[in-house]
Backbone bond lengths (Angstrom), bond angles and torsions (degrees), N, CA, C in turn:
res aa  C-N    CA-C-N  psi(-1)  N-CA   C-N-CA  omega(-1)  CA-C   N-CA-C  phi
1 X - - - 1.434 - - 1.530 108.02 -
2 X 1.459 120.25 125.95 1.361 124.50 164.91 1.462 123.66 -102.33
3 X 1.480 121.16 141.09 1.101 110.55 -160.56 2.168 107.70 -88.05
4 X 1.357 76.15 5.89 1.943 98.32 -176.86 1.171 99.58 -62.52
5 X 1.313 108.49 -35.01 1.895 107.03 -150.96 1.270 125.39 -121.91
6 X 1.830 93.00 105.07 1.852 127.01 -137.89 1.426 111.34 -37.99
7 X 1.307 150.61 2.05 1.529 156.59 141.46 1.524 112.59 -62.35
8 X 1.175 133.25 -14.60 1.375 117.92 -148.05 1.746 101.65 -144.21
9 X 1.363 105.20 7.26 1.623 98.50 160.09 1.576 118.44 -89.09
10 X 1.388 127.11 17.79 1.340 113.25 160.68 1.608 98.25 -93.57
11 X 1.226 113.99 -36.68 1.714 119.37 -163.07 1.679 88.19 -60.02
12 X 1.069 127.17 -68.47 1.519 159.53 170.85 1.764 94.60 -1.71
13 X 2.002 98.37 -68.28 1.306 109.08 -166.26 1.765 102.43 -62.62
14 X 1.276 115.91 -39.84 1.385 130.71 -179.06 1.189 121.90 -8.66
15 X 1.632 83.19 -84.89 1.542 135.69 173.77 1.787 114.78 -53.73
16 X 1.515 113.90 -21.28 1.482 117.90 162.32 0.942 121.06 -61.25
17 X 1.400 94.10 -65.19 1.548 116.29 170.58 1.305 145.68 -42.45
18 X 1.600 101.51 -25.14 1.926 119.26 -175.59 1.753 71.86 -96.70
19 X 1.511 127.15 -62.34 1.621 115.75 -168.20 1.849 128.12 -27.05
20 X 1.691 89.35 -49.93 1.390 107.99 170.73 1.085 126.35 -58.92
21 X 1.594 121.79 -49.57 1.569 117.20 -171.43 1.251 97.65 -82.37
22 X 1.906 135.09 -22.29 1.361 98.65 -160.69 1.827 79.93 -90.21
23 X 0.906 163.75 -7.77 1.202 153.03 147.74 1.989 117.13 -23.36
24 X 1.395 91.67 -59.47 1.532 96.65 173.82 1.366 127.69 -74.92
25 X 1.640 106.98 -7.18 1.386 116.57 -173.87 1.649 85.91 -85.76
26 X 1.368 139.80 -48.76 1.154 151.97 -153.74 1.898 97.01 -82.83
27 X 0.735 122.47 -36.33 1.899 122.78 178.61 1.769 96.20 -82.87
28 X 1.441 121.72 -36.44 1.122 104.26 176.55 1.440 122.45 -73.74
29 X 1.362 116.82 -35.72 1.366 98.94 -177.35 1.601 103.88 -93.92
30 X 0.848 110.70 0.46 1.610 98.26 153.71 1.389 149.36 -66.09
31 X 1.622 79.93 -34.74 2.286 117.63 175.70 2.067 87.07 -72.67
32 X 1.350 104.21 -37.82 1.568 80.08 -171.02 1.419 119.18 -87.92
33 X 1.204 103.32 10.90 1.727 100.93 -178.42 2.101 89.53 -114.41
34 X 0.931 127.25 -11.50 1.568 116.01 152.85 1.496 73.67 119.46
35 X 1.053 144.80 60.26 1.421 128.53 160.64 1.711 113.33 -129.97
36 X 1.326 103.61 131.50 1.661 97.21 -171.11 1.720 93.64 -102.86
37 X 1.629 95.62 126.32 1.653 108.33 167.46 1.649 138.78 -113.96
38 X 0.964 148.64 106.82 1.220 136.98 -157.04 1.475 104.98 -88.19
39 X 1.422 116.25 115.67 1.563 103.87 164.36 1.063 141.64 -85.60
40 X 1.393 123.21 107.23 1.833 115.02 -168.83 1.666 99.02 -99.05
41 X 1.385 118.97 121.29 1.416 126.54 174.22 2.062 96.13 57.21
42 X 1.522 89.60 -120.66 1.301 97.33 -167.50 1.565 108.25 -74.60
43 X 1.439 114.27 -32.62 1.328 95.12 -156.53 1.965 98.57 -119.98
44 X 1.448 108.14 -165.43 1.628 115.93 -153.36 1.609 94.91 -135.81
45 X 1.020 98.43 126.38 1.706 122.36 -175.26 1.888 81.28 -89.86
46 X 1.950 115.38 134.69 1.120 105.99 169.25 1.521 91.27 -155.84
47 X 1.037 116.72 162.71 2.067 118.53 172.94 1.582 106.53 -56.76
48 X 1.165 87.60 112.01 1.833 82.10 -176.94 1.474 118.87 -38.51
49 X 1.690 132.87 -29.58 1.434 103.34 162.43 1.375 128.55 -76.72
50 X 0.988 93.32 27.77 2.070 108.57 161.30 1.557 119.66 -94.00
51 X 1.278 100.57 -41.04 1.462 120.72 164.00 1.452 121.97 8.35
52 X 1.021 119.02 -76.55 1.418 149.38 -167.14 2.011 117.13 -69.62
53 X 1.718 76.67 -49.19 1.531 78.63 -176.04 1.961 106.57 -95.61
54 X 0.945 125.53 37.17 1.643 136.73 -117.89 1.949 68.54 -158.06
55 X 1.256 114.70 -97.37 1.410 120.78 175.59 1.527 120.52 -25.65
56 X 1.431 118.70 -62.98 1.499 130.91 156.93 1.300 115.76 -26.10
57 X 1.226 99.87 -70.97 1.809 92.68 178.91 1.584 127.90 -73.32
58 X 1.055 101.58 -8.85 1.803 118.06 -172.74 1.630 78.24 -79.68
59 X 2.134 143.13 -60.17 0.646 124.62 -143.59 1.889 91.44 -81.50
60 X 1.437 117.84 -62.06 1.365 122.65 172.42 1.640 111.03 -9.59
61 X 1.366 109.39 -69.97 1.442 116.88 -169.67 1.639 131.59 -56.16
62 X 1.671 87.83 -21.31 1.465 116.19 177.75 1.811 116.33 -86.93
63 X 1.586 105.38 -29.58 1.542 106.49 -175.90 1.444 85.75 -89.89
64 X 1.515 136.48 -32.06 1.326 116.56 -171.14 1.233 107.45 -54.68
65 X 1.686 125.82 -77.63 1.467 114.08 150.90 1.098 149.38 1.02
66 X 1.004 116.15 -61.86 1.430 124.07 -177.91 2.017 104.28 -123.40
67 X 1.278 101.37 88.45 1.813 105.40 -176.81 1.761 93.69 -67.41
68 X 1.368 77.19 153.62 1.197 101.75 166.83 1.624 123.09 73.34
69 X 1.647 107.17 5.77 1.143 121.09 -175.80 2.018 126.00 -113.04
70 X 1.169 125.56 -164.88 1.304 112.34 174.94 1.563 95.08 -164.69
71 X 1.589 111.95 149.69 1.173 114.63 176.53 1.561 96.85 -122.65
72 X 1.844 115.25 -176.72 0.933 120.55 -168.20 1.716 94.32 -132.62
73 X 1.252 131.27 131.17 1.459 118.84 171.04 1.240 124.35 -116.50
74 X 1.454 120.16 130.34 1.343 119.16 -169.79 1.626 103.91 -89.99
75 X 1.504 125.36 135.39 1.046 128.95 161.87 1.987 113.16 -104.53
76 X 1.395 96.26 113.90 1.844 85.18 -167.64 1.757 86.97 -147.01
């Protein structure tokens, strides 16, 4: 989807928008378990022994959002 192409900047704005909050849903429950994360675009720079539990909530935060669904997370 491009946000160029004049049908698809409401979907466009949408799709920011679900990006953003589940972003903040994902820094928040991270800030509350004592972990500091930086978000670049999609994903969260964290001390690699965060790693793990870092993935969990990226997937958690994502089925909360979106029920009934599942994501896949790349660690690279």
């Amino acid at each position: 989807m491009s946000p160029h192409e004049g049908s698809n900047e409401a979907a466009w704005a949408e799709l920011q928008a679900l990006d953003s909050r589940l972003a903040l849903r994902v820094l928040g429950s991270l800030l509350e378990q004592g972990v500091t994360a930086i978000p670049i675009h999609d994903s969260f720079v964290v001390e690699e022994r965060h790693a793990d539990l870092t993935v969990e909530v990226m997937k958690q935060e994502f089925t909360a959002m979106f029920t009934g669904t599942s994501v896949t997370v790349n660690m690279e």
